[in-house]
C-alpha positions in Angstrom: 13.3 -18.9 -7.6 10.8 -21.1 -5.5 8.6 -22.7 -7.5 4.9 -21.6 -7.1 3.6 -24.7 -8.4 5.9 -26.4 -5.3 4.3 -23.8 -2.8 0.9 -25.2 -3.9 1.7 -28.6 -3.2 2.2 -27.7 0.9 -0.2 -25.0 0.5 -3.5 -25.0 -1.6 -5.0 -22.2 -2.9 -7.9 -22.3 -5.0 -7.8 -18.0 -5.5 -4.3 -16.6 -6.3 -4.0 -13.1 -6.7 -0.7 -11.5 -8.6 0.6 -8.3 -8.5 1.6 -7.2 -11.9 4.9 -4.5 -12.2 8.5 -6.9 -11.5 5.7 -10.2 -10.6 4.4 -11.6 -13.6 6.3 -8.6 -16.4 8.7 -5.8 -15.5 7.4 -2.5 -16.8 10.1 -0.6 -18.8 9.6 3.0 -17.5 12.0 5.1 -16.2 10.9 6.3 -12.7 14.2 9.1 -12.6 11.7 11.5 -12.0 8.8 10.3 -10.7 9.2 11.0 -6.9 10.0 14.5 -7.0 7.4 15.7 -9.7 4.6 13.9 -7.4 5.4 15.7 -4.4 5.7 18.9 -6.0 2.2 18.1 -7.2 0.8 17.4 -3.7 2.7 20.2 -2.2 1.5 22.8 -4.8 -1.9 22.3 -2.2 -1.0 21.1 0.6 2.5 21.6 1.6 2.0 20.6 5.1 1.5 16.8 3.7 4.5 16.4 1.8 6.8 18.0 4.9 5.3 15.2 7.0 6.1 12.3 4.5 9.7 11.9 3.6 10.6 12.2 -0.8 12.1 9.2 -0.4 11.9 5.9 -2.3 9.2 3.9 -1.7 7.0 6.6 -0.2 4.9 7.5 -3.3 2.2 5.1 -1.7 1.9 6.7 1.2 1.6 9.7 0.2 -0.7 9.6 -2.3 -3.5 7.3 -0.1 -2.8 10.2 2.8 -3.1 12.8 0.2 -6.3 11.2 -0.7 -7.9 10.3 2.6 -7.1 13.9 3.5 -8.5 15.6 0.1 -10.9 13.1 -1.4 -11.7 12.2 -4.9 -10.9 15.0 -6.6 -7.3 14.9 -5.2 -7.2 11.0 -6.3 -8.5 12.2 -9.9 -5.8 14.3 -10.3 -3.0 12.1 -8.5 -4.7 8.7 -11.0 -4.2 11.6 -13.8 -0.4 12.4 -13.3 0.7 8.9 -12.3 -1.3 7.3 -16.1 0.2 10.2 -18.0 3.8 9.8 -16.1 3.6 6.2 -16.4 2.6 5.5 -20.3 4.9 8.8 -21.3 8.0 7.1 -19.9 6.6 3.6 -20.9 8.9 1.6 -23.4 7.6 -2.1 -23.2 7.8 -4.8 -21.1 9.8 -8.3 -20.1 7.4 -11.1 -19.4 7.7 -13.5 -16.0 7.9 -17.0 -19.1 7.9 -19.5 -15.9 4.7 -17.7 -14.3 2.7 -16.8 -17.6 3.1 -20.3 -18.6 1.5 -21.5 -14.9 -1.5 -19.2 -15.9 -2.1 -20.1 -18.9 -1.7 -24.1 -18.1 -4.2 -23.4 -14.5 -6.5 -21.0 -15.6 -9.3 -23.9 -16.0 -8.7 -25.2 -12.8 -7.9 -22.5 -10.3 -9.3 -18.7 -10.1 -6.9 -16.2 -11.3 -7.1 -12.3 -10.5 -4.8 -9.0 -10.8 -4.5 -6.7 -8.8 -1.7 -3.4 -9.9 -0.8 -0.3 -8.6 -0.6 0.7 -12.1 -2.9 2.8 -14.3 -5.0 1.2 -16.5 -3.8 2.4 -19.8 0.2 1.8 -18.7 -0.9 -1.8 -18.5 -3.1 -2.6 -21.4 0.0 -2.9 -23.5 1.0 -6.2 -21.5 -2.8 -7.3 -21.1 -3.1 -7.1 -24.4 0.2 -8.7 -25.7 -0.3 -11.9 -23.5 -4.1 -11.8 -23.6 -4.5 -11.9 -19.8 -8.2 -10.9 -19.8 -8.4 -14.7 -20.9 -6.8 -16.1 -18.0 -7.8 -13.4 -15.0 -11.7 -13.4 -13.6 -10.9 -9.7 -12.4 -8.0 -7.3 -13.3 -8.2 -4.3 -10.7 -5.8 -1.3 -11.4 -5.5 2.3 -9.3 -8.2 3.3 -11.4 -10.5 0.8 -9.6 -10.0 1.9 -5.9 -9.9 4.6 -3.8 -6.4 3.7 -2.3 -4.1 1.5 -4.0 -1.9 -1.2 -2.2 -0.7 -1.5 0.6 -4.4 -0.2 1.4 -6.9 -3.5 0.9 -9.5 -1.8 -1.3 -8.8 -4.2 -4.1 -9.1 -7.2 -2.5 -12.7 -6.0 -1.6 -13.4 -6.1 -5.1 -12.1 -9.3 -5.7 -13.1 -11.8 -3.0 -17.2 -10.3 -3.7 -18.2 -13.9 -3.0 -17.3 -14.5 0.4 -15.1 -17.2 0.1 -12.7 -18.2 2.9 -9.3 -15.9 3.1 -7.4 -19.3 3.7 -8.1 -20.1 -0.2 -6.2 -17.0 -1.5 -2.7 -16.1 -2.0 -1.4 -12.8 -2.7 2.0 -13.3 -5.1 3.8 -10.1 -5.4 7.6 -8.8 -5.1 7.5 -5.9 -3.0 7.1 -5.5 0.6 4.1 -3.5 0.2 2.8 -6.6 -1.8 3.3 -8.5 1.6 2.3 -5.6 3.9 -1.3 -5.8 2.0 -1.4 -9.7 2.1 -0.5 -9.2 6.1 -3.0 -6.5 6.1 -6.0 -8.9 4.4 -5.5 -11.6 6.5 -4.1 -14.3 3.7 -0.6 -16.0 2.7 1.8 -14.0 0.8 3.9 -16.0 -2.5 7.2 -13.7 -2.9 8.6 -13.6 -6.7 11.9 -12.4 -6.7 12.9 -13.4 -10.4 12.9 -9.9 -12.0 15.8 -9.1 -9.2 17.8 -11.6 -9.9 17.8 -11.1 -13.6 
């Protein structure tokens, strides 16, 4: 894996923002069945939706923020609802990132860390808690924070409340959603690929 330690040699960043799930720990949940009991969710009120957007991998996002935009928050309530119950019930542990927790932990004084996750809060406090990364992170923003969650920007609004410059943040993430919201922002995009070559 490229080094993100070489990366900021060539480019510095003084704000680095991580995605959490397969960037800095892989979340041990089984997914199997994910997909199909959230669109039956959605479709048991609006069926319409969930014709339109494809059950197919990788399309949770979507459809949940246009389930959302369409229904408001009491539709995200009860999507946030299923998707921390699903999440923690089929939760078994973690496997930490060693080469990228160690960076935070060494940096942490010197550069300004935050996370951002698509994942409930309670599916992540395990991890948080384990390697103690409300130590090291100024901000940890989960689906529970914002109205839509990645590859929609509303996290990095709660992040980046001070203004400063989009060319002093990274976005380091492993999906392509993770570099469709960097694209999306405006700022560079670090991809960590060492969870699928494990």
């Amino acid at each position: 894996m490229r080094k993100l330690s070489k990366y900021l040699e060539t480019h510095p960043k003084t704000h680095l923002i991580f995605d959490l799930d397969s960037t800095l720990a892989k979340l041990l949940i089984d997914w199997s069945t994910y997909r199909n009991e959230l669109w039956k969710l959605v479709s048991s009120f609006d069926d319409k939706l969930t014709n339109e957007i494809p059950c197919k991998p990788f399309m949770g996002f979507k459809l949940t923020n246009a389930a959302i935009k369409k229904h408001g928050i009491k539709t995200k309530k009860i999507l946030d609802q299923f998707n921390g119950d699903y999440e923690l019930s089929h939760y078994t542990g973690y496997l930490p990132h060693p080469d990228l927790l160690s960076f935070i932990r060494s940096h942490h004084n010197k550069l300004h860390f935050f996370l951002w996750t698509n994942n409930a809060k309670k599916t992540i406090a395990d991890v948080v808690q384990k390697e103690k990364l409300n130590t090291y992170f100024q901000k940890i923003i989960t689906r529970d924070d914002v109205l839509f969650i990645k590859p929609e920007v509303n996290g990095y609004n709660l992040i980046n409340t001070n203004n400063t410059p989009k060319d002093n943040y990274v976005l380091i993430g492993d999906s392509i959603f993770d570099e469709e919201t960097a694209h999306k922002i405006g700022i560079d995009f670090f991809q960590v690929n060492y969870f699928s070559t494990l």
